[in-house]
N, C-alpha and C positions, 0 to 999 in steps of 0.2 A: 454687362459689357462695359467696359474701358473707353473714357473720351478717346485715350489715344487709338484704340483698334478699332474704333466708328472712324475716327480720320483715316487712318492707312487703307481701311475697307473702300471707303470712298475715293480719294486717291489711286488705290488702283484701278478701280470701275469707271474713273476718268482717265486716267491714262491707258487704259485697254483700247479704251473706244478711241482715243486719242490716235495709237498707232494702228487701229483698226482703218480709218476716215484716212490717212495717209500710205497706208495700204490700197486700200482704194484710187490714189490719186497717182503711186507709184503704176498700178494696175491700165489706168487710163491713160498715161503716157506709154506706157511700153503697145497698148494699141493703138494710140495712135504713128507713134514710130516704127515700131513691131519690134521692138528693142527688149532682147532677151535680159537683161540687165533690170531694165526697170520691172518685168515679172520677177524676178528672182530678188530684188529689194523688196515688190509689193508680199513674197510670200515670207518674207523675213519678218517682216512690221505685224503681216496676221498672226505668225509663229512669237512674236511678243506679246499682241494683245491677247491669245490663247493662253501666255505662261502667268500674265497677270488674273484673266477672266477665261477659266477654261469652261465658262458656259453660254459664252459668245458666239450662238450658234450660224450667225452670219458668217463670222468669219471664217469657220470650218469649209462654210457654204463657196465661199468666194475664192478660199484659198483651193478646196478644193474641183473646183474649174479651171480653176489655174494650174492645179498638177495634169489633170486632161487633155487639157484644149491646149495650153499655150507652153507647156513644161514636160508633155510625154510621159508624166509619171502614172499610168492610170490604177495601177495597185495604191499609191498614196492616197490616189483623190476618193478610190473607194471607204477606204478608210475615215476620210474626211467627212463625207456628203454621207455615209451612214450612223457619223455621230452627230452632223447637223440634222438630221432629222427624227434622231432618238432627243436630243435636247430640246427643238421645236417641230412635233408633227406637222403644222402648219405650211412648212417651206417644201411646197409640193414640187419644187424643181428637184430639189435635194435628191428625189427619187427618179426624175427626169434624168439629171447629168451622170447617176451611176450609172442608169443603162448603156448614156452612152459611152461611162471608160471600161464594163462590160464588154459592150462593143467590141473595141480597143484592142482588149486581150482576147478575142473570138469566144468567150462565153456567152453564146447568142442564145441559152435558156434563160442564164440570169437575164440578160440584157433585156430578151422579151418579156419578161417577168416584172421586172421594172417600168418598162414600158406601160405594160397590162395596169399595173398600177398605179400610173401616172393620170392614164389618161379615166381610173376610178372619180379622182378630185380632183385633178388639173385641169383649169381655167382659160387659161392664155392658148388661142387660137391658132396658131402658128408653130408652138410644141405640140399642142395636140396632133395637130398634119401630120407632124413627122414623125410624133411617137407613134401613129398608126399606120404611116410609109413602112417604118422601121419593122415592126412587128410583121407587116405581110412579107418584106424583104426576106428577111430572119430566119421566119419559121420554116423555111424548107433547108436549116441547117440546123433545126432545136431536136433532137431526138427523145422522141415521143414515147415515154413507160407504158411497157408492157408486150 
């Protein structure tokens, strides 16, 4: 391998993370203003550090809460949060926040399903709650094989 394509490799794995970290900052101003603006620059900046490092599985992660929760897109974010967690199984929200743009769209088998397996390896006491709120909620609208 070429000094110069160990530079440009690095370079962009700096600059990913670059507009990843400013993604983030665009993301924290728009809650705290609620400024639809600043989500829509924060999913801009992740949508560049993805085209630099498309194995940047945070930002899949980030951006795609952002197409959910703050953007309405919840077919995107599915999309999103299920390559953030084919790239890092470890980001056990990953499977938490599909459930809930599942939700979203009324696939409330997936969503339980999600749910179900959030709360297999998920930690954080507070999604736990709710991913087992959710799943009692749910299931008397999941239709059950057979």
């Amino acid at each position: 391998m070429s000094l110069a394509l160990i530079l440009r490799q690095w370079l962009w794995h700096w600059q990913a993370r670059w507009y990843y970290l400013r993604g983030n900052t665009y993301r924290h101003f728009g809650n705290l203003y609620g400024d639809q603006q600043q989500y829509e620059a924060a999913v801009d900046d992740y949508t560049r550090a993805l085209s630099l490092d498309p194995r940047l599985a945070r930002a899949y992660l980030d951006r795609g809460i952002l197409y959910w929760r703050e953007l309405d897109h919840p077919r995107r974010a599915i999309q999103d949060l299920t390559t953030a967690e084919e790239l890092d199984p470890t980001l056990t929200e990953a499977r938490f926040n599909r459930g809930v743009a599942y939700q979203q769209l009324r696939e409330y088998d997936r969503a339980v399903a999600d749910f179900r397996a959030y709360l297999a390896v998920g930690t954080h006491p507070h999604w736990r709650e709710y991913a087992q709120k959710m799943i009692e909620e749910l299931s008397e609208w999941v239709v059950q094989p057979g």
